[in-house]
N, C-alpha and C positions, 0 to 999 in steps of 0.2 A: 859123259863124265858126271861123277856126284857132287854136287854141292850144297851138299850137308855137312860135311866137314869143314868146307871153304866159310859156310855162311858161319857156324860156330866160333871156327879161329876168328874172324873179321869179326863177327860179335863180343867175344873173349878178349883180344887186343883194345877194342875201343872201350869196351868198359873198365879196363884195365887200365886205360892212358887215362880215363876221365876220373876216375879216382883217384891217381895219383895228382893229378894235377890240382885236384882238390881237397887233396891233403895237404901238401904244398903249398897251397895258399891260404889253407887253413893254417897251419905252423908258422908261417911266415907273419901271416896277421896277428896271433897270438904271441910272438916271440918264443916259441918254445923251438927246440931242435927241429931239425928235421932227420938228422942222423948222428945217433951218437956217437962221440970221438973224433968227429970229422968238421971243420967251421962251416958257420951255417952258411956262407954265401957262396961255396965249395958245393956244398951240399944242396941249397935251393936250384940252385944252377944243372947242377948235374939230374934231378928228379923234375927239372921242369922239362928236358932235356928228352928224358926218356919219355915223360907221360907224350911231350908233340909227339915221339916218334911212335912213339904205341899208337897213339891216336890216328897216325898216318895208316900206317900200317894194317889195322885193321881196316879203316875205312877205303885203302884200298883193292883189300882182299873183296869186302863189303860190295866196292862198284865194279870189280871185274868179273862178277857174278852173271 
C-alpha cells in the first residue's frame, strides 16, 4: 500500500488544525472576530473545535502509517 498520500493528508490536517488554532488564539487574545457576522464565543468555540479535530485527525492518519 502507499503512503505518500497517507503521510501528506496526516501532514496537511495537522498543520491545518495547528494554524487554526493559532489563529484562534491569536483573535481571541486581540479581541478582534474570529468570524464575521457570527458572536465571537460561537465562533471561538466552533474554530477551536475543528482545529482539535484536524489536529486529531491528521495525527492520526500520521501514527497509522
Amino acid at each position: 500500500m502507499e503512503r505518500g498520500p497517507e503521510a501528506f493528508a496526516g501532514v496537511a490536517f495537522a498543520l491545518f488544525g495547528a494554524g487554526l488554532l493559532v489563529w484562534t488564539g491569536a483573535c481571541a487574545r486581540t479581541g478582534t472576530p474570529v468570524a464575521e457576522g457570527v458572536s465571537r464565543p460561537v465562533a471561538a468555540v466552533t474554530a477551536l473545535f475543528a482545529g482539535v479535530l484536524f489536529l486529531v485527525v491528521g495525527g492520526w492518519l500520521l501514527v497509522a502509517l
